[in-house]
VOFI-367413 format. One record per atom (N, C-alpha, C, O, CB): residue number from 1; residue in three letters; atom name; x negated, y, z negated. Coordinates in nm, 2 decimals, always signed. Glycine has a CB too. Layout:
% VOFI-367413
  seq  type  atom       x       y       z
  NUM   ALA    CA       X       Y       Z
...
***
This chain:
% VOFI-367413
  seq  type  atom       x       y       z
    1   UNK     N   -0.69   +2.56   +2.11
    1   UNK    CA   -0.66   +2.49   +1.99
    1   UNK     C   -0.77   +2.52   +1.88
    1   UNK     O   -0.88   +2.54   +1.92
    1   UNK    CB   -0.64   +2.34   +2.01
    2   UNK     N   -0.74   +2.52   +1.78
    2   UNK    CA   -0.85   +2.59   +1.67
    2   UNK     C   -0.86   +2.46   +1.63
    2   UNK     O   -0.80   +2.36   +1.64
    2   UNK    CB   -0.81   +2.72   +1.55
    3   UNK     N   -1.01   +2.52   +1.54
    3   UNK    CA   -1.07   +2.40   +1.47
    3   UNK     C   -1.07   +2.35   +1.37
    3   UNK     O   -1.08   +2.43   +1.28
    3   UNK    CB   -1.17   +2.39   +1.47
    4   UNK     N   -1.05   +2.21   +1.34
    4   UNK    CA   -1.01   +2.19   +1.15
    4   UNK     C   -1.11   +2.23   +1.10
    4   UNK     O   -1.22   +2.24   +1.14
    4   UNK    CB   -0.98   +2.04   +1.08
    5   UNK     N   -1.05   +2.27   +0.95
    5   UNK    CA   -1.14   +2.31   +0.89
    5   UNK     C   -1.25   +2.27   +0.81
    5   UNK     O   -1.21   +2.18   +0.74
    5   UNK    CB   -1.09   +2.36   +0.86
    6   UNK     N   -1.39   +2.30   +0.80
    6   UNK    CA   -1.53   +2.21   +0.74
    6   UNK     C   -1.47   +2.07   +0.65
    6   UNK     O   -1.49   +1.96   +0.67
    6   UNK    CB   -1.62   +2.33   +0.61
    7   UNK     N   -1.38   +2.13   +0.55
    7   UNK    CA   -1.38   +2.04   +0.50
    7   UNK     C   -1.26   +1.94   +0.43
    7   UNK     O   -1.20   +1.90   +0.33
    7   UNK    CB   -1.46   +2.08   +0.43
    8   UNK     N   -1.26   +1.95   +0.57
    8   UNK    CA   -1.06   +1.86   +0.62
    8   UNK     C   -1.08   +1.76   +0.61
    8   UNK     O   -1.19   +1.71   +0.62
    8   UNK    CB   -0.96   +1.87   +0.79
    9   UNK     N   -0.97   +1.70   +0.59
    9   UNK    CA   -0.92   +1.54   +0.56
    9   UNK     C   -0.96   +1.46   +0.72
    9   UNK     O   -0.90   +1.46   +0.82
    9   UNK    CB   -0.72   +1.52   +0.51
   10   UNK     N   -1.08   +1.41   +0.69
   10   UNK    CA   -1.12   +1.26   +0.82
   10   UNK     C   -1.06   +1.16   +0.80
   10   UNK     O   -1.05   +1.13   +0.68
   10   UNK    CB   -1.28   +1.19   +0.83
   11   UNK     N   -0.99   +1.05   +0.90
   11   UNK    CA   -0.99   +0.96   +0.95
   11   UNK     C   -1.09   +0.88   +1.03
   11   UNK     O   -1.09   +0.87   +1.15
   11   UNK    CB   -0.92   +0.98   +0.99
   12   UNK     N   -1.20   +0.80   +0.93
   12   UNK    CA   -1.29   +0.76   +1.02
   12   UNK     C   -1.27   +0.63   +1.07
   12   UNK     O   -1.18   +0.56   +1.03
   12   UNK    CB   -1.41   +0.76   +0.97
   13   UNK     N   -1.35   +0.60   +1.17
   13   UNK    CA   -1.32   +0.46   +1.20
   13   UNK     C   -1.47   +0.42   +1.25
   13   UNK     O   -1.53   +0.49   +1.33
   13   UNK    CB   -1.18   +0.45   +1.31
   14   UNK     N   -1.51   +0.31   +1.19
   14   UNK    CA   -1.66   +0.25   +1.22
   14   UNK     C   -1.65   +0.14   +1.30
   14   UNK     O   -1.64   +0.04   +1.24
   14   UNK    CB   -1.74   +0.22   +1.11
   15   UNK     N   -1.67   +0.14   +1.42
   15   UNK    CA   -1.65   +0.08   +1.54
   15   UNK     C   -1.83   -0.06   +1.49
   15   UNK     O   -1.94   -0.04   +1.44
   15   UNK    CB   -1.67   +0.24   +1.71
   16   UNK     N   -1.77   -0.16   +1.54
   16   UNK    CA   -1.85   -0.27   +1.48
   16   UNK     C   -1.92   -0.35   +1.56
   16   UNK     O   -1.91   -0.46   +1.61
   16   UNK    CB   -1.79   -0.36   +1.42
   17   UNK     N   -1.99   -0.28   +1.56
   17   UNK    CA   -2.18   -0.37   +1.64
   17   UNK     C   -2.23   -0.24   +1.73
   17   UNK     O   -2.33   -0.24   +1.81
   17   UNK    CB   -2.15   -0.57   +1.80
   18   UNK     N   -2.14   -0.15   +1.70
   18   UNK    CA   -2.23   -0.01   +1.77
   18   UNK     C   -2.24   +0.10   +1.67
   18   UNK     O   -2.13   +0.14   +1.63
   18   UNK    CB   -2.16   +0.07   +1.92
   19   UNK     N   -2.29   +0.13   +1.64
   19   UNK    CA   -2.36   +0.29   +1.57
   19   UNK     C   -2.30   +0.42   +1.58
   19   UNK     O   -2.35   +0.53   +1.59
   19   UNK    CB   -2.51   +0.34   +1.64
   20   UNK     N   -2.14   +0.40   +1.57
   20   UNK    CA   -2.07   +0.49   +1.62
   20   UNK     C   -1.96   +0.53   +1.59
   20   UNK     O   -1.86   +0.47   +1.65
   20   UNK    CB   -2.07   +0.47   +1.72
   21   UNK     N   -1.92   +0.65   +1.50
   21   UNK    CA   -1.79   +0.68   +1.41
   21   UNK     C   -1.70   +0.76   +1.51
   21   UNK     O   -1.73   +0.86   +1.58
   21   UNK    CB   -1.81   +0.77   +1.26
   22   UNK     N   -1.63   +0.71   +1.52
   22   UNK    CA   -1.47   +0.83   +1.57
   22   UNK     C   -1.41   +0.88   +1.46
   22   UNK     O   -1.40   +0.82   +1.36
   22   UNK    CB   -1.33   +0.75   +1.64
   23   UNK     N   -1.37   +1.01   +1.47
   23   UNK    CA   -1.27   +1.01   +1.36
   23   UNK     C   -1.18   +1.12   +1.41
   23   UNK     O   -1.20   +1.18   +1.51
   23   UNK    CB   -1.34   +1.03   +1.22
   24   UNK     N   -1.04   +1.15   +1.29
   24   UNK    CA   -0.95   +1.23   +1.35
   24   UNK     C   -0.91   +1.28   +1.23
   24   UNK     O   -0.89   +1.20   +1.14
   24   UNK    CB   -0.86   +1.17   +1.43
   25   UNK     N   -0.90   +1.39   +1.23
   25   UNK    CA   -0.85   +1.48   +1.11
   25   UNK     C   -0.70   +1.51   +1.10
   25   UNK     O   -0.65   +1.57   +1.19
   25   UNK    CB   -0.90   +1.62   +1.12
   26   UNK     N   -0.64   +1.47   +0.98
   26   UNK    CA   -0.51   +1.44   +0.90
   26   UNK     C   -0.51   +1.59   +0.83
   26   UNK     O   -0.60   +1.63   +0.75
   26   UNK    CB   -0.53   +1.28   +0.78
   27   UNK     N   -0.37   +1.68   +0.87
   27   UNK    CA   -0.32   +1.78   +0.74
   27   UNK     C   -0.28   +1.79   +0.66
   27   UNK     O   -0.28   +1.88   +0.58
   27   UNK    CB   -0.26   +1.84   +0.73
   28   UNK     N   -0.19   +1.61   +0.65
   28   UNK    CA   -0.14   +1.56   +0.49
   28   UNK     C   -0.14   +1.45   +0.45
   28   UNK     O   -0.05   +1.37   +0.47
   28   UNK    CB   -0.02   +1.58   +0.45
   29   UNK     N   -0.27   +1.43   +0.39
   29   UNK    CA   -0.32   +1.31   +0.35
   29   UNK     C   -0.18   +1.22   +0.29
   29   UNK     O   -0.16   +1.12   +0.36
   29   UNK    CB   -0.44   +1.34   +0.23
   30   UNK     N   -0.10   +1.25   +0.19
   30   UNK    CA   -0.01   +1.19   +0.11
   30   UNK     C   +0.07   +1.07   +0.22
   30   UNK     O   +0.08   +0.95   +0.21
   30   UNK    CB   +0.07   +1.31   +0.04
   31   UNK     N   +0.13   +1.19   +0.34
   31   UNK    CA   +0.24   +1.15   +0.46
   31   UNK     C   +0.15   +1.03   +0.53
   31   UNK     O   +0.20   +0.93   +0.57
   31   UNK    CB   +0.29   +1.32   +0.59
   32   UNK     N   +0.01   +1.06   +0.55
   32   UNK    CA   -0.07   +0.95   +0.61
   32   UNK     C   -0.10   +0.81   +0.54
   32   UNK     O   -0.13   +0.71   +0.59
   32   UNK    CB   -0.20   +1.00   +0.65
   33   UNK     N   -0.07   +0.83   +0.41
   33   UNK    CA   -0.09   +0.74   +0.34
   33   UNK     C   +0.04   +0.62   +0.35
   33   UNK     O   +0.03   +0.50   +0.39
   33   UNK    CB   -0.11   +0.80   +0.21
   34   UNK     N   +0.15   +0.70   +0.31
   34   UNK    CA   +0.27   +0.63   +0.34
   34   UNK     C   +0.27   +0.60   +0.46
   34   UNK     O   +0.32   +0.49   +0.48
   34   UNK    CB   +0.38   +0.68   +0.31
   35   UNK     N   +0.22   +0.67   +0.60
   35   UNK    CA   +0.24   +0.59   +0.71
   35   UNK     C   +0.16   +0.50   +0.68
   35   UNK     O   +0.22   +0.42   +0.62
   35   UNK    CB   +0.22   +0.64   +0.83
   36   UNK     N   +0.02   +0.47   +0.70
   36   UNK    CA   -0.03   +0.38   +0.70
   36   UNK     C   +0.02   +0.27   +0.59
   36   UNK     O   +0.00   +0.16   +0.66
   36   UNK    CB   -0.15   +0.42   +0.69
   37   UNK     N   +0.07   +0.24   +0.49
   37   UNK    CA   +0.11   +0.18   +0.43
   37   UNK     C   +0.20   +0.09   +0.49
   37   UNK     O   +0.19   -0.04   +0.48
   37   UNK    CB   +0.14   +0.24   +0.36
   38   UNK     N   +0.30   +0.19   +0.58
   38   UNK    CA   +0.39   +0.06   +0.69
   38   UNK     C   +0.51   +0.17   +0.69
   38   UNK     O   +0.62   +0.12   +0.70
   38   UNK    CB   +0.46   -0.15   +0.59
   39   UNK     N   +0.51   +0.28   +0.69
   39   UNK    CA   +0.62   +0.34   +0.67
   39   UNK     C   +0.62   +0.47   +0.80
   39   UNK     O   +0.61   +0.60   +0.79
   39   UNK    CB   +0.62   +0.39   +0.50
   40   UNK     N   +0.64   +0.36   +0.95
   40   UNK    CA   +0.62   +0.43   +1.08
   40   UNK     C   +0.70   +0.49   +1.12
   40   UNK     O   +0.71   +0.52   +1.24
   40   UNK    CB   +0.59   +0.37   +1.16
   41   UNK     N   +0.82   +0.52   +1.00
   41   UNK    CA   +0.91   +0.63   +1.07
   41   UNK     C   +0.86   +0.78   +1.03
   41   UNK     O   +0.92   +0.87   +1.09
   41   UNK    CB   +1.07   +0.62   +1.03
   42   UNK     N   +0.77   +0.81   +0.95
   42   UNK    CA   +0.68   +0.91   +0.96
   42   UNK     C   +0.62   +0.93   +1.10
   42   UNK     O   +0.53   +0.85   +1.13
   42   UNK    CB   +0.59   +0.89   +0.87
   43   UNK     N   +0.67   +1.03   +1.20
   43   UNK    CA   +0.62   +1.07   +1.28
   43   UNK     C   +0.46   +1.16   +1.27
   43   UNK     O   +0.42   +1.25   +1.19
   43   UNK    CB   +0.73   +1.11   +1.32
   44   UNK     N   +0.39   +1.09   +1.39
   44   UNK    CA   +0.25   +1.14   +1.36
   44   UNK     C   +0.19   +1.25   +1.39
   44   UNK     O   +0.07   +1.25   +1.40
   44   UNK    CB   +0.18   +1.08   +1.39
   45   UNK     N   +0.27   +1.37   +1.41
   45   UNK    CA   +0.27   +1.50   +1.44
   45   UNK     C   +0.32   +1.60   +1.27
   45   UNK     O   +0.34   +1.72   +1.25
   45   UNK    CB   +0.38   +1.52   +1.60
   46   UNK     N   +0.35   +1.49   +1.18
   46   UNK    CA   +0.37   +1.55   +1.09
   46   UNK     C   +0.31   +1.53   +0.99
   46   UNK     O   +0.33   +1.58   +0.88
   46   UNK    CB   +0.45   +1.54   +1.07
   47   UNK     N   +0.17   +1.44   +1.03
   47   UNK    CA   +0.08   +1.45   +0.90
   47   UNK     C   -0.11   +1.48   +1.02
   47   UNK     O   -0.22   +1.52   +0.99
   47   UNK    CB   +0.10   +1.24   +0.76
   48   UNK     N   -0.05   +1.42   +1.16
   48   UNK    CA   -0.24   +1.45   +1.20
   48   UNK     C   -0.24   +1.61   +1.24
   48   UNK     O   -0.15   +1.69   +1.26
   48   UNK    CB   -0.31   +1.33   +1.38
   49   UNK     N   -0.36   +1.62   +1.25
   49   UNK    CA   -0.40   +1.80   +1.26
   49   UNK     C   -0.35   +1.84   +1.39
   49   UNK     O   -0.26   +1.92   +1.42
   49   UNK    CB   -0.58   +1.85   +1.26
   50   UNK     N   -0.44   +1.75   +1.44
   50   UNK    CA   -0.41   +1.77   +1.61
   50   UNK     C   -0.45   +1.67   +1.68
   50   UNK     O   -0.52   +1.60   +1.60
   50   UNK    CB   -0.47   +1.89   +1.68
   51   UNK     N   -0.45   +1.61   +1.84
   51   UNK    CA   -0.40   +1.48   +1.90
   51   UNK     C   -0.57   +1.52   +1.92
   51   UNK     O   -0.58   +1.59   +2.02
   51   UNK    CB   -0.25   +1.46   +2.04
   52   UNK     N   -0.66   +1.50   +1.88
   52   UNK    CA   -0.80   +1.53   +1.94
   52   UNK     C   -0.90   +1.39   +1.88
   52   UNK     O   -0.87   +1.32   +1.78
   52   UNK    CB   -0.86   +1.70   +1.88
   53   UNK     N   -0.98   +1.38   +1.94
   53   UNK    CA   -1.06   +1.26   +1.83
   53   UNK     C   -1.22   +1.34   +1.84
   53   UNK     O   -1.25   +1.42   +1.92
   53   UNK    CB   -1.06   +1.04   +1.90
   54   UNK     N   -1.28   +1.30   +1.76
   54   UNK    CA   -1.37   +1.36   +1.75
   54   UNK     C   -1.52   +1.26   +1.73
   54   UNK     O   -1.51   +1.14   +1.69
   54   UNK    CB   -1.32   +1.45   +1.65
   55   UNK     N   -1.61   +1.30   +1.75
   55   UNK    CA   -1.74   +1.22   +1.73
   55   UNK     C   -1.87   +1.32   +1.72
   55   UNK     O   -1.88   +1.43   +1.77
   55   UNK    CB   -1.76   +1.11   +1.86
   56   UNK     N   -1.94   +1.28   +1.66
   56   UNK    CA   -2.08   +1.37   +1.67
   56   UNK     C   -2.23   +1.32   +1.69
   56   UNK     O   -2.26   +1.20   +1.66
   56   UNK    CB   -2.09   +1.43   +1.54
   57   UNK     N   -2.35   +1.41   +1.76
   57   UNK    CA   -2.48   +1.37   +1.82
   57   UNK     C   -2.54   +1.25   +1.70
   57   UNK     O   -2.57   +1.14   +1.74
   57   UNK    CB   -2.61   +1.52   +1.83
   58   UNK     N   -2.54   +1.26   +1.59
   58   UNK    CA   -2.56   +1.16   +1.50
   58   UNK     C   -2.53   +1.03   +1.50
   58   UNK     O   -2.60   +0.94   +1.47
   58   UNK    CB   -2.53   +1.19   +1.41
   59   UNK     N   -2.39   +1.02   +1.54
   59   UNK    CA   -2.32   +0.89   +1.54
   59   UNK     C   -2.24   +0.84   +1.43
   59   UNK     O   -2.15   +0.76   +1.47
   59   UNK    CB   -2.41   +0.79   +1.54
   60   UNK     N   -2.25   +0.88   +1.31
   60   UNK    CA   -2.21   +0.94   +1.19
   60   UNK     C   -2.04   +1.00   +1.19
   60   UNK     O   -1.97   +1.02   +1.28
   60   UNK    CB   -2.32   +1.06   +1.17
   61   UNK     N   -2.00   +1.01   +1.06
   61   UNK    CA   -1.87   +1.15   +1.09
   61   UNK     C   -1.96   +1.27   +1.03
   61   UNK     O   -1.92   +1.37   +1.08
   61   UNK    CB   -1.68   +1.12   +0.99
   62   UNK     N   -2.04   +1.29   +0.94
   62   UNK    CA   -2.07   +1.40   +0.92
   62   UNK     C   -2.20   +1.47   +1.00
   62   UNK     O   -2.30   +1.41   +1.03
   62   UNK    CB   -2.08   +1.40   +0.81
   63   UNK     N   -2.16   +1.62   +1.03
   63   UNK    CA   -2.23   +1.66   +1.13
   63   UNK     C   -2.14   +1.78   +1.21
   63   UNK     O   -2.02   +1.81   +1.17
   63   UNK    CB   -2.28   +1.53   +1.22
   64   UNK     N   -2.20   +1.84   +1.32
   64   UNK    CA   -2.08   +1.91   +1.41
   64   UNK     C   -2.02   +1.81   +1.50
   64   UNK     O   -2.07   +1.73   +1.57
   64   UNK    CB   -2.13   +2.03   +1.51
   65   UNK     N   -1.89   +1.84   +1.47
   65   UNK    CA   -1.77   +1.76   +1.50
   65   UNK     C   -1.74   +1.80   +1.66
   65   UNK     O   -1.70   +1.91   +1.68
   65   UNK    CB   -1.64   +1.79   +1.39
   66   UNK     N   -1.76   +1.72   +1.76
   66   UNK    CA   -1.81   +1.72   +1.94
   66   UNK     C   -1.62   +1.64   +1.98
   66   UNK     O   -1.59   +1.53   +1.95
   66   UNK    CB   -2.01   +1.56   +2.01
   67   UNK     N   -1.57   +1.71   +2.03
   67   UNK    CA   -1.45   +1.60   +2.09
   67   UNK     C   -1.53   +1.50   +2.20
   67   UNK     O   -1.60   +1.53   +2.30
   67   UNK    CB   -1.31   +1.70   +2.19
   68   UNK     N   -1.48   +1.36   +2.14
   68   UNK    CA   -1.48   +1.27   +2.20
   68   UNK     C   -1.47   +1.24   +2.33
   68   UNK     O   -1.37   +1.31   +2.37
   68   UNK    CB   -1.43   +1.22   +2.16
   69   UNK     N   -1.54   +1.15   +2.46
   69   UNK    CA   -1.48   +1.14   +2.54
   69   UNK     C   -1.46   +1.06   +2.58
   69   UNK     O   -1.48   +0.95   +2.52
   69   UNK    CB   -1.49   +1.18   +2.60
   70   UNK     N   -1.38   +1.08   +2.70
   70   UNK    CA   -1.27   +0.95   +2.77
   70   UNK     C   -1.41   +0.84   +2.74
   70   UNK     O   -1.40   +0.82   +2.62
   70   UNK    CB   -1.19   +0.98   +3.00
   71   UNK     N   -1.49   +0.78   +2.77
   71   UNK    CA   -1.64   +0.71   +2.84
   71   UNK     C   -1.59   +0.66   +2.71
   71   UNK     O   -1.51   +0.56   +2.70
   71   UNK    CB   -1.82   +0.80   +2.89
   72   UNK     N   -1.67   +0.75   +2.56
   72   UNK    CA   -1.66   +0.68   +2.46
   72   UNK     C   -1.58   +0.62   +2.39
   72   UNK     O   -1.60   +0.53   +2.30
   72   UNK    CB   -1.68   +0.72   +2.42
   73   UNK     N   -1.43   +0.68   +2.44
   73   UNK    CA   -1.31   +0.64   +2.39
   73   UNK     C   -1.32   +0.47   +2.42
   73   UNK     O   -1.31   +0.37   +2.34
   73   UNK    CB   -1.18   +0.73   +2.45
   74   UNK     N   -1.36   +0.46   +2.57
   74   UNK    CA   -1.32   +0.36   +2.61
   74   UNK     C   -1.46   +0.25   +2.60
   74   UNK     O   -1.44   +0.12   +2.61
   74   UNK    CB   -1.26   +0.39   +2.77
   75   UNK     N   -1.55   +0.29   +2.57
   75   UNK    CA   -1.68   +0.19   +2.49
   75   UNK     C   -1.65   +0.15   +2.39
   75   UNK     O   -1.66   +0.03   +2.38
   75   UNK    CB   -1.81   +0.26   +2.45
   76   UNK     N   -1.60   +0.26   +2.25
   76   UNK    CA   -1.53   +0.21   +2.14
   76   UNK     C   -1.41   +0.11   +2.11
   76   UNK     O   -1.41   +0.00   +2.06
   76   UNK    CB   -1.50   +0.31   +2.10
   77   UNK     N   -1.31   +0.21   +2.17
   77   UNK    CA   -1.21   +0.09   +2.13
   77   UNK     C   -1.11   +0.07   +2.25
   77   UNK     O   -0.98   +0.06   +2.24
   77   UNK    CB   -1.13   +0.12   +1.97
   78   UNK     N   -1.20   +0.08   +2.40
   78   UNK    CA   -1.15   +0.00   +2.47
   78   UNK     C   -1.02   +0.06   +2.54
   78   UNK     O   -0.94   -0.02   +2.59
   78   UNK    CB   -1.14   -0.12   +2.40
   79   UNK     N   -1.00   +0.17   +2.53
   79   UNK    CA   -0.86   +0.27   +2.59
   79   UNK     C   -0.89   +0.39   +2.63
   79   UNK     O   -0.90   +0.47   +2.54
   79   UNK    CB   -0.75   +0.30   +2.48
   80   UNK     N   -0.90   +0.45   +2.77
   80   UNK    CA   -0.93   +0.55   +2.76
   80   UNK     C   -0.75   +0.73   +2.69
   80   UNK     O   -0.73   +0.85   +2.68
   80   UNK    CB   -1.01   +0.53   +2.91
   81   UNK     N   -0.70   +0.59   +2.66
   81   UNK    CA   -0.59   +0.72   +2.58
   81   UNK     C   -0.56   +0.74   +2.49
   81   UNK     O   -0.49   +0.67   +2.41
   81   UNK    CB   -0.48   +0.74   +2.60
   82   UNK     N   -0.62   +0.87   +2.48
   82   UNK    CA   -0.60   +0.98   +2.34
   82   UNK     C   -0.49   +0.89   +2.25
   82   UNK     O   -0.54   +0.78   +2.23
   82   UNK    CB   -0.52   +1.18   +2.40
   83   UNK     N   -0.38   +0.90   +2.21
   83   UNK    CA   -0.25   +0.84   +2.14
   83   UNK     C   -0.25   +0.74   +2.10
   83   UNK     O   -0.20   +0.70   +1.99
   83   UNK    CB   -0.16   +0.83   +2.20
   84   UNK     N   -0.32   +0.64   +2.24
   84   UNK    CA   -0.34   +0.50   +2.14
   84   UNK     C   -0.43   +0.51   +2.09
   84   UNK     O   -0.41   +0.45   +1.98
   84   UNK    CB   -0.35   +0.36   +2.20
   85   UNK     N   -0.58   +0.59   +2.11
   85   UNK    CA   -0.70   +0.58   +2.02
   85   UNK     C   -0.69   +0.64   +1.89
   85   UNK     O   -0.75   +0.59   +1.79
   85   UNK    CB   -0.81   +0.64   +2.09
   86   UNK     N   -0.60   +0.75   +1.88
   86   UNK    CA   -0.54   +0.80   +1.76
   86   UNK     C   -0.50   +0.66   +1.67
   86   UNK     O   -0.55   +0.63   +1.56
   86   UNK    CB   -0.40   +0.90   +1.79
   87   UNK     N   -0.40   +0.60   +1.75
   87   UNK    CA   -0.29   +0.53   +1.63
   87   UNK     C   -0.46   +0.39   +1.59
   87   UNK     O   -0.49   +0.37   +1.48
   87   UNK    CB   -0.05   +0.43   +1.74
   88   UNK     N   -0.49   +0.35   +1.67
   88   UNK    CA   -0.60   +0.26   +1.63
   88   UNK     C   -0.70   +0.32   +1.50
   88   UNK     O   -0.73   +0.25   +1.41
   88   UNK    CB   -0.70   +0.23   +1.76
   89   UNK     N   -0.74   +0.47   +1.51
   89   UNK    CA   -0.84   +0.51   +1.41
   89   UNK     C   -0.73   +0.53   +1.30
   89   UNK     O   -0.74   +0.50   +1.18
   89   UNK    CB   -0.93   +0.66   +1.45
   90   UNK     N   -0.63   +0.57   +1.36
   90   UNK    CA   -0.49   +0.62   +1.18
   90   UNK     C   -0.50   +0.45   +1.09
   90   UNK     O   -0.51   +0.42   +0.97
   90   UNK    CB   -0.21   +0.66   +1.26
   91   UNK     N   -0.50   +0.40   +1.18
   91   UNK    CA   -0.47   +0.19   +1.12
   91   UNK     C   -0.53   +0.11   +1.08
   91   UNK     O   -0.50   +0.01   +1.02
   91   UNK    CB   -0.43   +0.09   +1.18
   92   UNK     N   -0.67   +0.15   +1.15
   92   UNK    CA   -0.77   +0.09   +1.11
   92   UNK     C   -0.90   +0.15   +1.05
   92   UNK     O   -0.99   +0.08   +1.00
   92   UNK    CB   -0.80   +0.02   +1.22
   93   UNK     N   -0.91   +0.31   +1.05
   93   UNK    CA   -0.97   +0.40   +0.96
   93   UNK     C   -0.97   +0.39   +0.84
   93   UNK     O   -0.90   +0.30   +0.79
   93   UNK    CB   -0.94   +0.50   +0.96
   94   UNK     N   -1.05   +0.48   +0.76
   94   UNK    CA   -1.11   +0.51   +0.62
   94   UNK     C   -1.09   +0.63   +0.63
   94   UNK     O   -1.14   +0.71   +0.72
   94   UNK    CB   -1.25   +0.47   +0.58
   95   UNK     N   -1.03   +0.67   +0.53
   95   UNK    CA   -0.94   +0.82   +0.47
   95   UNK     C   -1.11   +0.87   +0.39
   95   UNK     O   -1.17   +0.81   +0.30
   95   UNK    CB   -0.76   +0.78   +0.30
   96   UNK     N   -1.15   +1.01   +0.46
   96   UNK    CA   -1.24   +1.05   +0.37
   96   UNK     C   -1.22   +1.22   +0.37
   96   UNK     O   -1.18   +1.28   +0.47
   96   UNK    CB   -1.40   +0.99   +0.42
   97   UNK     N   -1.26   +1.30   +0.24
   97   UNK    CA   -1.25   +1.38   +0.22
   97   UNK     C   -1.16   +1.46   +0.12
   97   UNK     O   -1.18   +1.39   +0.02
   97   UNK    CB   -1.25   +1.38   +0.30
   98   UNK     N   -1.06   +1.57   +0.06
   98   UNK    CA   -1.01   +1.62   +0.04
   98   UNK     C   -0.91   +1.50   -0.05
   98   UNK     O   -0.93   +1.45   -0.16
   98   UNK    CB   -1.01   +1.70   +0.12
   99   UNK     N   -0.82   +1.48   +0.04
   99   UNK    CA   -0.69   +1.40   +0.04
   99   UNK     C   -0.71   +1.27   +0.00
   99   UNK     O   -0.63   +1.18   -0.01
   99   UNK    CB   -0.63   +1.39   +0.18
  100   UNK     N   -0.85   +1.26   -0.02
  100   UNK    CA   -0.86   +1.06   -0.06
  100   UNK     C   -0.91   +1.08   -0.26
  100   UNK     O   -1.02   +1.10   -0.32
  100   UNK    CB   -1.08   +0.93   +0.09
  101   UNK     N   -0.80   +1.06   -0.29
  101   UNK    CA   -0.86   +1.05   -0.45
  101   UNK     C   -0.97   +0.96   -0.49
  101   UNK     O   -0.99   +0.94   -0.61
  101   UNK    CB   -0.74   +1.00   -0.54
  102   UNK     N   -1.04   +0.90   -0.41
  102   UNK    CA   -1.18   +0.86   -0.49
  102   UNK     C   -1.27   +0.92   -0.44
  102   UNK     O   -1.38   +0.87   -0.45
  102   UNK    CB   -1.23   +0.73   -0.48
  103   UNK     N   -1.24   +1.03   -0.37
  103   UNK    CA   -1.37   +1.13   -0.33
  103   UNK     C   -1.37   +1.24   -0.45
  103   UNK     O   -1.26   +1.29   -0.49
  103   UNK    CB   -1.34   +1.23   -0.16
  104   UNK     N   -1.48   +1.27   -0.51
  104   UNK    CA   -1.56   +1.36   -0.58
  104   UNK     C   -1.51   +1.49   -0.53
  104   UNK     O   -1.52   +1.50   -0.41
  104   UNK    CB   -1.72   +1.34   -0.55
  105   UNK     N   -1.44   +1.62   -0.59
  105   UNK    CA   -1.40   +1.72   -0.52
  105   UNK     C   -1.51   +1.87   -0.58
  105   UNK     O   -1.49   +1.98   -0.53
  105   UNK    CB   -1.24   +1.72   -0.56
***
């Protein structure tokens, strides 16, 4: 599976009382918007990059982007599966990058 690109649309999610971002990269910000909005018949293979989550040595989202693991998944938010940890970062994330119109381009 190839790697999103530098400076692709994040899904972060800042996990609360630990030092520690997950995040997951979105191909169309717009389609994620309206899902998130409430509009879940948008299937989520049609706006996320790929089913991967991601985290980095920093703790941070910016940095080299390390796939997450099961350990962390399940320190963070308590699941060790990929799909549900997705739909938790898509719902309870912060849109950063490209695709979020109050980012600086």
């Amino acid at each position: 599976m190839s790697k999103p690109a530098p400076h692709a649309t994040k899904v972060v999610f800042k996990s609360e009382g630990k030092d520690k971002e997950l995040f997951a990269f979105v191909q169309d910000p717009e389609l994620y918007k309206k899902w998130k909005a409430g509009d879940h018949t948008i299937p989520l293979v049609n706006f996320v990059d790929s089913f991967q989550i991601f985290d980095t040595d920093t703790g941070s989202h910016t940095g080299v982007a390390n796939t997450c693991s099961r350990a962390t998944l399940s320190n963070i938010l308590n699941t060790e599966d990929v799909d549900d940890a997705i739909k938790r970062i898509l719902q309870e994330g912060e849109l950063i990058g490209p695709g979020n119109s109050s980012v600086e381009k």
